[in-house]
OpenMM code with the backbone's topology and positions (N, CA, C; nanometers):
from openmm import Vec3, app, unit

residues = "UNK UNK UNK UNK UNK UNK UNK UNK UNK UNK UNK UNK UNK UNK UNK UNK UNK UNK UNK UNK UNK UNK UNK UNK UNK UNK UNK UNK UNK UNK UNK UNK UNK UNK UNK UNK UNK UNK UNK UNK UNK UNK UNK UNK UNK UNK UNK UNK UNK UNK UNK UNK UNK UNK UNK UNK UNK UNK UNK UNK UNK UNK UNK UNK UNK UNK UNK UNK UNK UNK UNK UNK UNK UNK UNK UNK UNK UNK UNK UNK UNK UNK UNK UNK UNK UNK UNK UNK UNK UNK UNK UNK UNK UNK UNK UNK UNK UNK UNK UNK UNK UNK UNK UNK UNK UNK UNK".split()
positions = [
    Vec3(-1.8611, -0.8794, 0.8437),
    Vec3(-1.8319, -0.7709, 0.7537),
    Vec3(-1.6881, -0.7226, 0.7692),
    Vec3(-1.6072, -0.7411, 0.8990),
    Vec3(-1.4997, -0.6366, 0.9029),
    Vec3(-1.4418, -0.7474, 0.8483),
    Vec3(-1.4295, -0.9129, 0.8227),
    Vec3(-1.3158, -0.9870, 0.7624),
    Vec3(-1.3474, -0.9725, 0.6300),
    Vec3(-1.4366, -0.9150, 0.5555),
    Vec3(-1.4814, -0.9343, 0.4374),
    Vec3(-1.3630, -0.7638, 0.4411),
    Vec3(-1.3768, -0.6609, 0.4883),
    Vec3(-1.3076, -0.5605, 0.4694),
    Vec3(-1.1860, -0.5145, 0.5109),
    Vec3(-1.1272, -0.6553, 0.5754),
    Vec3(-0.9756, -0.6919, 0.6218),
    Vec3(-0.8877, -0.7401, 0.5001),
    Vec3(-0.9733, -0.8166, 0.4401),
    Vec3(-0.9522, -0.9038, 0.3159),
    Vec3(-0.9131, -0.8069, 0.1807),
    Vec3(-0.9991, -0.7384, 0.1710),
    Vec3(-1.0360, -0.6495, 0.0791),
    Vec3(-0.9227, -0.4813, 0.1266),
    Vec3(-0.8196, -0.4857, 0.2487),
    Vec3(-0.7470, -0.3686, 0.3046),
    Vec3(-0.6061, -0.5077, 0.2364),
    Vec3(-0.6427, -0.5938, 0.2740),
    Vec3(-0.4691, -0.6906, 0.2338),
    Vec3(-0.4840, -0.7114, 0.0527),
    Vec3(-0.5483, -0.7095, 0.0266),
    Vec3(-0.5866, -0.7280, -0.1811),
    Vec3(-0.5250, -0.5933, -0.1904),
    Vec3(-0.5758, -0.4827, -0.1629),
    Vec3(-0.5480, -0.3817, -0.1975),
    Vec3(-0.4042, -0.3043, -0.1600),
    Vec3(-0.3535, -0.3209, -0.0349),
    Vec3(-0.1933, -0.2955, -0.0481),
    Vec3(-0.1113, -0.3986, -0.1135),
    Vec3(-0.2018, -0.5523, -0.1168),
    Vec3(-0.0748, -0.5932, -0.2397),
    Vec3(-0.0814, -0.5784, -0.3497),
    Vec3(-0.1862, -0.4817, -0.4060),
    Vec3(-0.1693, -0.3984, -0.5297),
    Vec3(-0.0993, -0.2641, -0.5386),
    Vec3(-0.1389, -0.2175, -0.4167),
    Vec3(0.0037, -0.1136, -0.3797),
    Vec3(0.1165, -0.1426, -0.3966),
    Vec3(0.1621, -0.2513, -0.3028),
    Vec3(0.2612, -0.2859, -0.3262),
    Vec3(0.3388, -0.3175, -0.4685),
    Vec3(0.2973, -0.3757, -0.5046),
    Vec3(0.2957, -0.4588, -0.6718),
    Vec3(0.3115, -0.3463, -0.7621),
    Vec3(0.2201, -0.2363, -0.7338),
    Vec3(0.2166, -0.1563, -0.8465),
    Vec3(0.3614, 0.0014, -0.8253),
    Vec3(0.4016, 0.0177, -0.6847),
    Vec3(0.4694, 0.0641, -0.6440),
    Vec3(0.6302, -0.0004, -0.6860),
    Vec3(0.6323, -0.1055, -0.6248),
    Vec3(0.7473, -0.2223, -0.6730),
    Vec3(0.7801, -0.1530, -0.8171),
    Vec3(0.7140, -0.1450, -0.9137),
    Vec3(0.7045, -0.1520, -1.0872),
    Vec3(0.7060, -0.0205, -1.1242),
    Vec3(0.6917, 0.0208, -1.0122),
    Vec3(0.7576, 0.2040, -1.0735),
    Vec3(0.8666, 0.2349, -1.0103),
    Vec3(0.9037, 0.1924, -0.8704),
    Vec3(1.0266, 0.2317, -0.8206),
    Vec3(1.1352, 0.1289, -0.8750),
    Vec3(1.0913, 0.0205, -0.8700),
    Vec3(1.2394, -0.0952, -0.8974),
    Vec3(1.3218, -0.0507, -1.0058),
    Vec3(1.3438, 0.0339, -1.1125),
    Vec3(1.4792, 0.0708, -1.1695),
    Vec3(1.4468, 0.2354, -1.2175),
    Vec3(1.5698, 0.3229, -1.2476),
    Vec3(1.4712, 0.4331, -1.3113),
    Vec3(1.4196, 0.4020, -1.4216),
    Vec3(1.3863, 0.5386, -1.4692),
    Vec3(1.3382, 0.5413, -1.5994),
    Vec3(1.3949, 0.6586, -1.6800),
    Vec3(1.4546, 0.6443, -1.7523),
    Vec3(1.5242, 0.7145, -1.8806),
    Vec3(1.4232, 0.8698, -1.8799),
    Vec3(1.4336, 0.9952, -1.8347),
    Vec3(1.3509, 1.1010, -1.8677),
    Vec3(1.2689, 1.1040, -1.7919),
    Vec3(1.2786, 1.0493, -1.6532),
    Vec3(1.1889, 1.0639, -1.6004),
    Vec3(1.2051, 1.0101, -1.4194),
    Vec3(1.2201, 1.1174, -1.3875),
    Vec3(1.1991, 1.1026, -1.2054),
    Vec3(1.0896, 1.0558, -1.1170),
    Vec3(1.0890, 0.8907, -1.1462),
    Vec3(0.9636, 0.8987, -1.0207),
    Vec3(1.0280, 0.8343, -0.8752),
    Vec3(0.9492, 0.8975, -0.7936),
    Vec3(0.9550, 0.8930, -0.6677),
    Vec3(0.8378, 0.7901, -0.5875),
    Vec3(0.8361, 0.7844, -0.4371),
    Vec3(0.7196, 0.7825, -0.3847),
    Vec3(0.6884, 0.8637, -0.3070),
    Vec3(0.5467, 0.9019, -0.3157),
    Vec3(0.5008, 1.0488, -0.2814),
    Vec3(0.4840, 1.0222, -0.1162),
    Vec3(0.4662, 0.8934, -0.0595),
    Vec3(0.4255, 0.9260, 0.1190),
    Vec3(0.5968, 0.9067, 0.1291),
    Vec3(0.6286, 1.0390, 0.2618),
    Vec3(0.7318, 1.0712, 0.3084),
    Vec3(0.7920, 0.9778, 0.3827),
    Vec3(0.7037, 0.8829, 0.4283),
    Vec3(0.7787, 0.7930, 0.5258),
    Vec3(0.7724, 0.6411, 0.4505),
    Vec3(0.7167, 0.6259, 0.3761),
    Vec3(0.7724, 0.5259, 0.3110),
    Vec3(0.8853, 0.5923, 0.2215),
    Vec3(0.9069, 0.6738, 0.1393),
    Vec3(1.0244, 0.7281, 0.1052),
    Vec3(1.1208, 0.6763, 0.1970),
    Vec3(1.1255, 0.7731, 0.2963),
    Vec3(1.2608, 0.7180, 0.3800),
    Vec3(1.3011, 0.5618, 0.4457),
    Vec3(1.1712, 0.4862, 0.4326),
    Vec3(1.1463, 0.3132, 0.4599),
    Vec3(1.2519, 0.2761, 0.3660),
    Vec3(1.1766, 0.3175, 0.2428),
    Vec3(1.2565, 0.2382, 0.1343),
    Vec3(1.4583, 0.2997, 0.0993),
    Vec3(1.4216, 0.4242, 0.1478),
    Vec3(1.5749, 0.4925, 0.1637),
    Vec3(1.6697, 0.3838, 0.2299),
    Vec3(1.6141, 0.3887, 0.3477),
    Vec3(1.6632, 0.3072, 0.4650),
    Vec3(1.7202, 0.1879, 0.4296),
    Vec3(1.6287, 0.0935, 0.3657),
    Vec3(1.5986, -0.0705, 0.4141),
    Vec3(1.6257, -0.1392, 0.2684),
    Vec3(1.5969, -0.0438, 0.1823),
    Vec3(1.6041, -0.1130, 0.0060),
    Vec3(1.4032, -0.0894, -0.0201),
    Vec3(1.4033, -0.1246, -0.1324),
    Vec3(1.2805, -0.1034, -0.1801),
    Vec3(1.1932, -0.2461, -0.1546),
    Vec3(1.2648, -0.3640, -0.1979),
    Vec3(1.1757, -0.4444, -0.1815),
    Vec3(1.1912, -0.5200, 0.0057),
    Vec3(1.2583, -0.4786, 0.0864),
    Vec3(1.2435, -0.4976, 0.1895),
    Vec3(1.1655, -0.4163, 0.2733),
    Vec3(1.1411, -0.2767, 0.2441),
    Vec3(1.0531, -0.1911, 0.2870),
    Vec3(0.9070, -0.2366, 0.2707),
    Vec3(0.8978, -0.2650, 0.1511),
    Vec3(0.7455, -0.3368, 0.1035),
    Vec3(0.6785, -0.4352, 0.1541),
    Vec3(0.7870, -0.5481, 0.2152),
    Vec3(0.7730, -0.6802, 0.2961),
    Vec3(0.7427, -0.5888, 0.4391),
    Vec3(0.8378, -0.5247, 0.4750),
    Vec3(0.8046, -0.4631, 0.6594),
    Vec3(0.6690, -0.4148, 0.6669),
    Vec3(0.6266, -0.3223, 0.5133),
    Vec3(0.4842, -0.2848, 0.5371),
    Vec3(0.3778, -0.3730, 0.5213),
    Vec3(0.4067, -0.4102, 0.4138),
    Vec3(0.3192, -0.5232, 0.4177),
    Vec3(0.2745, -0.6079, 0.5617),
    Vec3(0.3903, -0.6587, 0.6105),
    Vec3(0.3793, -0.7116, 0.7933),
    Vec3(0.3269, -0.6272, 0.8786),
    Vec3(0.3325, -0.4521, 0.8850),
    Vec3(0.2722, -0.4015, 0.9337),
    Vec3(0.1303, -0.3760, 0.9511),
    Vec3(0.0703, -0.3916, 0.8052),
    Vec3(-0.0593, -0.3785, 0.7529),
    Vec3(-0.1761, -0.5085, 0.7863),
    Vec3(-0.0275, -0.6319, 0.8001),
    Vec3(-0.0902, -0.7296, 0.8136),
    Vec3(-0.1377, -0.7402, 0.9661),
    Vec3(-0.0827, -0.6905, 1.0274),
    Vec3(-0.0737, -0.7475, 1.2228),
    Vec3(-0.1861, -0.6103, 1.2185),
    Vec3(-0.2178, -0.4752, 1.1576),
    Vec3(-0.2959, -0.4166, 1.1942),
    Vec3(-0.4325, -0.4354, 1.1870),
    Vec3(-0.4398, -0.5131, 1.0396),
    Vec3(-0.5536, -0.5620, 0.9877),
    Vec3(-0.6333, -0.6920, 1.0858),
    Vec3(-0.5252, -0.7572, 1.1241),
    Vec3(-0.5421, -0.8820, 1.2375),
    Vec3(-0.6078, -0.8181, 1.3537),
    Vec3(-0.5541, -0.7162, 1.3995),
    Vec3(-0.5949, -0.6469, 1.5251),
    Vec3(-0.7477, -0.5718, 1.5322),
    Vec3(-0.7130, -0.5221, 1.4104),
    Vec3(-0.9072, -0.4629, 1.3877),
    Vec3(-0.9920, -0.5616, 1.3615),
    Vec3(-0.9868, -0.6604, 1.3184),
    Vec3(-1.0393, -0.7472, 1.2854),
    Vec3(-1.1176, -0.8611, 1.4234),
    Vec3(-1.0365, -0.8518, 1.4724),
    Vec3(-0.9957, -0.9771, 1.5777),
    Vec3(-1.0747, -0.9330, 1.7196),
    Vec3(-0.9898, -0.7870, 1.7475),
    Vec3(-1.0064, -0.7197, 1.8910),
    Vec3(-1.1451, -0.6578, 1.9103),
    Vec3(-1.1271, -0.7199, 2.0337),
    Vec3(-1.2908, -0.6152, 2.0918),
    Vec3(-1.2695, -0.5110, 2.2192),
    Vec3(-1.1305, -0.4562, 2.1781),
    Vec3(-1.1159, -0.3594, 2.2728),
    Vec3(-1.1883, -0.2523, 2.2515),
    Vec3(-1.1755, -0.2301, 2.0609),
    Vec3(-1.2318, -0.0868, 2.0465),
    Vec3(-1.3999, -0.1369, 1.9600),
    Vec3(-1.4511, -0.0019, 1.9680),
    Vec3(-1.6057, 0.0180, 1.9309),
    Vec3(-1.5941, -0.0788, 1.7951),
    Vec3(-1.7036, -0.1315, 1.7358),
    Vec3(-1.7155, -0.1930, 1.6146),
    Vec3(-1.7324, -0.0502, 1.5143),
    Vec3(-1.7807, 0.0446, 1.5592),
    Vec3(-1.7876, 0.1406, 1.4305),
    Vec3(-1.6625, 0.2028, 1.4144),
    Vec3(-1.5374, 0.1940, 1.5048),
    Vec3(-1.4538, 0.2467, 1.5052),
    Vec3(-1.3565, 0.1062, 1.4256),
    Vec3(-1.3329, 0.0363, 1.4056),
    Vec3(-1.2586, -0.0776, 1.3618),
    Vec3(-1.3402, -0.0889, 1.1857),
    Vec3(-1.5033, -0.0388, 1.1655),
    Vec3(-1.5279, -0.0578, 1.0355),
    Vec3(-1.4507, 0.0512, 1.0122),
    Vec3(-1.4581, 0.1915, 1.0842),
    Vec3(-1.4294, 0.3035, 1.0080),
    Vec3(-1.2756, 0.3196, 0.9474),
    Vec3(-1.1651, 0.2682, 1.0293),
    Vec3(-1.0747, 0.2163, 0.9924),
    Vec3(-1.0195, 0.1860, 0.9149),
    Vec3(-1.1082, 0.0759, 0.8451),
    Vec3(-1.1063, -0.0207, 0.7684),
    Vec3(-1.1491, -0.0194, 0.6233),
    Vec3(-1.2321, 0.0635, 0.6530),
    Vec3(-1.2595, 0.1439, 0.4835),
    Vec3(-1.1499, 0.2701, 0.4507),
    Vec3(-1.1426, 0.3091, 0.5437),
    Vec3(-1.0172, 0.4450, 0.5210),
    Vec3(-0.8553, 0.3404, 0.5075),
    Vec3(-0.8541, 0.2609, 0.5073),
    Vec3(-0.7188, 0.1325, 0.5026),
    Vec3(-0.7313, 0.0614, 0.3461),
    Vec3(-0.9227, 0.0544, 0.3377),
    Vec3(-0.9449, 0.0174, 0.1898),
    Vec3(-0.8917, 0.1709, 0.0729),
    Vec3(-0.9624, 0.2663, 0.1261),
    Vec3(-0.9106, 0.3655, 0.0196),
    Vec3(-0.8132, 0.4470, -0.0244),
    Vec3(-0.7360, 0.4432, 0.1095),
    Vec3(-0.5374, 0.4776, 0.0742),
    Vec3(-0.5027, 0.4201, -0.0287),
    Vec3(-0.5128, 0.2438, 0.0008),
    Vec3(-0.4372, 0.1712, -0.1422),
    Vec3(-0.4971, 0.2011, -0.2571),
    Vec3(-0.6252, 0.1783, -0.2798),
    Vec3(-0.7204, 0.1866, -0.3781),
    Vec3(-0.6399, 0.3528, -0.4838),
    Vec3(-0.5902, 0.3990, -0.3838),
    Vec3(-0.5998, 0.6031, -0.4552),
    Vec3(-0.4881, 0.5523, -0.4847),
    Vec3(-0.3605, 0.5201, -0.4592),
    Vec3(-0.2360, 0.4961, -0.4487),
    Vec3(-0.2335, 0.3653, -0.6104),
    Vec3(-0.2887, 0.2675, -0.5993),
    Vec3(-0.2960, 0.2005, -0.7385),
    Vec3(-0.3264, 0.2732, -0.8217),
    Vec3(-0.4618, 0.3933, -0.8333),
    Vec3(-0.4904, 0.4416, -0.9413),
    Vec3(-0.4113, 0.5059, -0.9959),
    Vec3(-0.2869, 0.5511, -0.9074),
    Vec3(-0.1877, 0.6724, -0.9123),
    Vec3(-0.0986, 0.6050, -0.9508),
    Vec3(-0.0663, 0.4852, -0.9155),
    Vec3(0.0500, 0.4476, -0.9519),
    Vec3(0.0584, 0.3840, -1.1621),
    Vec3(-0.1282, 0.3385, -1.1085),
    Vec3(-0.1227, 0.3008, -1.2947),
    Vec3(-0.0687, 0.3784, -1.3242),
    Vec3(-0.1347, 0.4815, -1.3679),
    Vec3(-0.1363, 0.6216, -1.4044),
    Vec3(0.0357, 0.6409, -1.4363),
    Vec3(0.0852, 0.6165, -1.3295),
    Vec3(0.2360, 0.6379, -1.3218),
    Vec3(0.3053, 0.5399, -1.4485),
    Vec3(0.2477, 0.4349, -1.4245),
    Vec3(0.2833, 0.3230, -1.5063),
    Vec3(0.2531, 0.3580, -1.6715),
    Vec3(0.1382, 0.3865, -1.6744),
    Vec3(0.0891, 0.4166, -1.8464),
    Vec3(0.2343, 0.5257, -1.8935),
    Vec3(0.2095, 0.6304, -1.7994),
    Vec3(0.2962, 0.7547, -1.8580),
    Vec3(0.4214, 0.6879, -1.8462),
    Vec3(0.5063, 0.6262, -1.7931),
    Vec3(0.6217, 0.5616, -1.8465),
    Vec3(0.6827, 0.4509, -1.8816),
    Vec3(0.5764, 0.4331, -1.9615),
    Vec3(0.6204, 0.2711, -2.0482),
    Vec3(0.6445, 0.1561, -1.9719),
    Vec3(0.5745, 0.0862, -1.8303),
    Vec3(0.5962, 0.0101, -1.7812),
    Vec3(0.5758, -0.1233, -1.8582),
    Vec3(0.4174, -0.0967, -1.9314),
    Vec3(0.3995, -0.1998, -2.0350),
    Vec3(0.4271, -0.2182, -2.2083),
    Vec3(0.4900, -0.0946, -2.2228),
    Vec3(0.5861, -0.1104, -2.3386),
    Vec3(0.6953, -0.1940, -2.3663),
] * unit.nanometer
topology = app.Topology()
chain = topology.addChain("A")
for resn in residues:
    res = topology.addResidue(resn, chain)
    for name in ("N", "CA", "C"):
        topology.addAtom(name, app.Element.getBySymbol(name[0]), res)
């Protein structure tokens, strides 16, 4: 179950990702968007936008490996994890459509 919900934590930030990419990569004429978590803000400040995305992405990936993999910690503690890893991205795509409809990404 936890590789079925490792799988399903990496699908879902590379829809984060993807869908983040497509609202930040240029402005938009009338319209200020940002990204709302503070520390990816300053990631992408830092590093550029699409290199920030690759570091997280690698981050997400070696974490996902680790819950997955390790039997240091409890199994209910590595599912619990792991669904709260599934529903960050999950809220964050819906938000970002959302972002997308309201400014003509697919216009």
């Amino acid at each position: 179950m936890r590789f079925v919900l490792g799988v399903l934590v990496l699908l879902l930030n590379t829809l984060d990702n993807t869908t983040t990419f497509l609202c930040l990569r240029s402005p938009v004429p009338g319209f200020e968007v940002i990204e709302a978590n503070p520390l990816a803000r300053w990631l992408f400040d830092a590093v550029g936008l699409t290199e920030g995305l690759v570091f997280e992405s690698a981050i997400t990936l070696g974490a996902v490996s680790f819950l997955v993999l390790t039997r240091t910690l409890p199994s209910r503690i590595r599912t619990m994890v792991l669904v709260v890893l599934i529903l960050l991205p999950a809220w964050a795509v819906v938000n970002n459509v959302k972002v997308m409809a309201a400014i003509g990404v697919w216009s």
